[in-house]
N, C-alpha and C positions, 0 to 999 in steps of 0.2 A: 108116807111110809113110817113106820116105827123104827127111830133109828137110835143105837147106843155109839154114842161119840166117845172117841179117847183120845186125850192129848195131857198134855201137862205144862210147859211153859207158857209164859202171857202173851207170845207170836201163838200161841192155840184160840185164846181167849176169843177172837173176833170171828173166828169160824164159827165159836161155838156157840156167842151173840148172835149169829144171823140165823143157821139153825133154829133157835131157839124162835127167834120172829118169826118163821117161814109160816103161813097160813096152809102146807102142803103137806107140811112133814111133822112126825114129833117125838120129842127128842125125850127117853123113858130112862135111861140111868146113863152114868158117865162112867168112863175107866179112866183109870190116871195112876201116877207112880205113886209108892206110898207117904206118906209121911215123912219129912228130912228136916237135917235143923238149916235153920238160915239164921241170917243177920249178925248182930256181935255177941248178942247174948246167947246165941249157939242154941236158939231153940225150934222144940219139934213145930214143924208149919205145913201146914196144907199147901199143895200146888197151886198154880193160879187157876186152873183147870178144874181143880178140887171145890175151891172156895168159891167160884161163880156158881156150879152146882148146886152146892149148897143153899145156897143164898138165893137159889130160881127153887129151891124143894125137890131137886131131884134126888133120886137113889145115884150112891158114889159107890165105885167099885175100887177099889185100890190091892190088888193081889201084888203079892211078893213074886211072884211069877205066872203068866199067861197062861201058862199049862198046871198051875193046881187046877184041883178037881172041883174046890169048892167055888170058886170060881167058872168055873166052865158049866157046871153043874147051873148055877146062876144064872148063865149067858143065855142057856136052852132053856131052861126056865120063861125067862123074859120073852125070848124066840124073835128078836130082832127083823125085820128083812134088810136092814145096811146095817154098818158100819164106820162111818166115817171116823178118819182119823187124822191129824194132824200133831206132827215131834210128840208122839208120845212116849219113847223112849224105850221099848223094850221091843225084842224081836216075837213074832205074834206064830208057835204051831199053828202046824195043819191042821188039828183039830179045832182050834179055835177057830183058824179060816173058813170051816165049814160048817160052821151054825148058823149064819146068817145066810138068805136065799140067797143073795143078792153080795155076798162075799163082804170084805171091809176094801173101801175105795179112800187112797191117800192121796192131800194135798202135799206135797213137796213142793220147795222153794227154789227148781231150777229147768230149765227146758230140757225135759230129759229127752233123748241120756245122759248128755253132760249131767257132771257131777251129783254122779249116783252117792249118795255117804249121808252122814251125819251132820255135816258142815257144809251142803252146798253155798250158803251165801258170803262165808267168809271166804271161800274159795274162789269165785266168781271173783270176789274186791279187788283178792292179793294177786288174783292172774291179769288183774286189766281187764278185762272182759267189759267191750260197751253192750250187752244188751244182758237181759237175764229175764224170768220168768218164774211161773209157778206153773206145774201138773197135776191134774188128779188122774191114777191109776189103779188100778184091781192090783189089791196085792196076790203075789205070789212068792212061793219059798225064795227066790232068789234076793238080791239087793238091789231091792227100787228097782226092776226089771220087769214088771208085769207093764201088759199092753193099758195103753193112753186114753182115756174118756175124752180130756181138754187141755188147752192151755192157756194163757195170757203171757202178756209179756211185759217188761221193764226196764226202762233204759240205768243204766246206772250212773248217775252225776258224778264229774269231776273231786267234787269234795264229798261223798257218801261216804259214811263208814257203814262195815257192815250192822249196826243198829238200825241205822237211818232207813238203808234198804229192807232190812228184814219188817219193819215198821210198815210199810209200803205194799210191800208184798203180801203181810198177815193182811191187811184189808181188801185187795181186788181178789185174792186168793180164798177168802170167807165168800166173796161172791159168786167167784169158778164153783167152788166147792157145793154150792148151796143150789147152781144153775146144773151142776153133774146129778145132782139128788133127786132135780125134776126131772131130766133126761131119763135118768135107770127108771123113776115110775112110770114115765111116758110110754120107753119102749123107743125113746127117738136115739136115744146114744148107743153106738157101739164103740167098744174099746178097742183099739188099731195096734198092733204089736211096735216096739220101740223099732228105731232103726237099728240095724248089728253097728254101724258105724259110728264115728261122733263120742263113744261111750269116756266119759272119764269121772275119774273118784272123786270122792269128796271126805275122806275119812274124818274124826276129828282131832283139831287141831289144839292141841295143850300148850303147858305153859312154858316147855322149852320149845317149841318151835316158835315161840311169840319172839325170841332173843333177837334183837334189831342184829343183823353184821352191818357197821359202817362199811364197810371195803363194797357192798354191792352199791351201783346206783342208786343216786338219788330219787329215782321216780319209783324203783322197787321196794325203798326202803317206806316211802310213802302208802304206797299199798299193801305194805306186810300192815304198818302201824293203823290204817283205815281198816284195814282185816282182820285185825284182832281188836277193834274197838266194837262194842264196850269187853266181850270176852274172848280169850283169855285175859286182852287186856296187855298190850307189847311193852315190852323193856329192856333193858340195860344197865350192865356195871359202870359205878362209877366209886373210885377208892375202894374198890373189893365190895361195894353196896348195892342191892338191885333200885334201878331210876322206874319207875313204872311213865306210859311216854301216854301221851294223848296224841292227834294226829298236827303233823307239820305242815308248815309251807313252803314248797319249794323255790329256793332262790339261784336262778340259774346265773347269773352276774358274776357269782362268789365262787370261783373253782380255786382259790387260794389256800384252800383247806386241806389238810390230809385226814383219811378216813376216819372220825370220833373227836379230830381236833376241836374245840371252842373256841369260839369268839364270842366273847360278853361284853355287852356294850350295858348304860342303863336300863333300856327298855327291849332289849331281844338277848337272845341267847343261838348264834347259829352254830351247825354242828357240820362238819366236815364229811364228807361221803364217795363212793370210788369214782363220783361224776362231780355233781356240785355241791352245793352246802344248801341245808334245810333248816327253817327257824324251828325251833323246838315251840309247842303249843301248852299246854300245860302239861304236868309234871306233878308227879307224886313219890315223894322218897317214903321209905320205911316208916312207920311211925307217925309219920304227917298226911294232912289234907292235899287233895290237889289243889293245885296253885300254878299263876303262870310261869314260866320257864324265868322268867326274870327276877318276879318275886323271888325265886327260889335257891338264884346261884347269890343274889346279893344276900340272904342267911346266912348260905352252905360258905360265904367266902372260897371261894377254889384255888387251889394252890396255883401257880404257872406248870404251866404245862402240863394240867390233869387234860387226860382223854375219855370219850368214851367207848366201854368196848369192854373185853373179857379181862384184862387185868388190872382195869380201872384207870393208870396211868402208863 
């Protein structure tokens, strides 16, 4: 099939690598978000979605939105029969849905229903959830609601953060997606409507919901910080200053703490919580590198009895 792929984050990249191998299918321009700055030097950069394109000689599409004309106009042009897509990041009209035969079919990073949104794998982390998965689905106007091609699965390790998983999942998930692609040509797949039940969100998750509360358990405070690693990226105040946290280890022995209390010894840093105390893993204040938690309080020197938490002390 002649397929125009959209995605745009480097969790897109490895679908778009396999695609791109497939001896079946082939892949005639990419869509992706436009242009943004990144880095320190705040400048304008291609997606990673963009930049492999590129670099394979493909036609890049980059519209400011899915429903200009000049764009859409393009897409009939090309005359597609799929669409795959993976995190590409903008909501796709109905018209757009209907230039391709064969509609656009997305890879998502959760066993749908559950967490239908933009954040299913960091949501998956921060709820505990031992198993997770990838889908591809025919989109339709709803929210990640259209009926199911396939799915795989994934257990989620003890120490995962949501990188490690997302990493995981963009590979078996490049292969669901690539094995959906021969289905739709085949005529072997049909797409199975979601269950009504099971359904829950996945919205995205920013930079104040990353704010660690000492006062909840230990084991949740671990799955907020594995859930937001590497983004948002979870933190805390400390003397009025955001701590940006890398993920901990929980130490159930240590219930001697109250919620944000410290204990610095030379080589750990543990932190107090509404269950038990968790070592602090690396650690990034303002201004500085991450470094380990210990490296960091023997710098910052801590007054006695600084805590962590919303008013620092």
């Amino acid at each position: 099939m002649r397929l125009v792929f959209a995605g745009t984050p480097e969790a897109a990249v490895p679908a778009l690598e396999t695609l791109l191998d497939s001896d079946r299918h082939e892949v005639v321009a990419v869509v992706t978000r436009p242009d943004a700055t990144a880095g320190r030097g705040r400048r304008m950069a291609a997606s990673p979605v963009g930049r492999r394109a590129a670099e394979a000689g493909i036609e890049v599409l980059k519209p400011q939105r899915p429903r200009d004309e000049d764009f859409l106009a393009r897409l009939r042009e090309i005359a597609p029969d799929c669409c795959p897509v993976v995190a590409y990041g903008a909501l796709l009209p109905k018209v757009a849905l209907d230039v391709p035969r064969h509609g656009w079919v997305n890879l998502h990073f959760s066993l749908l229903p559950a967490w239908r949104g933009a954040a299913p794998v960091q949501h998956a982390v921060t709820a505990g959830d031992e198993v997770t998965g990838a889908s591809t689905f025919l989109i339709e106007q709803g929210l990640d609601s259209g009926p199911v091609y396939g799915v795989v699965t994934e257990e989620i390790r003890p120490a995962d953060t949501s990188g490690d998983l997302l990493e995981r999942l963009s590979r078996s998930g490049a292969r669901l997606l690539s094995a959906t692609m021969d289905g739709i040509e085949d005529g072997t797949l049909v797409p199975r409507p979601q269950p009504t039940d099971g359904i829950t969100l996945a919205p995205k998750i920013n930079v104040e919901d990353a704010a660690v509360d000492w006062t909840a358990p230990a084991l949740r405070v671990d799955r907020l910080i594995r859930g937001c690693t590497p983004a948002p990226g979870a933190w805390t105040l400390i003397g009025g200053e955001r701590l940006k946290l890398g993920p901990v280890r929980l130490v159930p022995d240590r219930t001697d703490l109250a919620p944000g209390e410290l204990d610095v010894t030379k080589n750990a840093v543990l932190a107090g919580t509404g269950s038990h105390a968790v070592e602090l893993g690396e650690v990034q204040a303002v201004g500085k590198k991450r470094m380990p938690a210990a490296a960091w309080a023997r710098g910052v020197r801590l007054d006695a009895g600084v805590r962590l938490g919303a008013g620092g002390e």
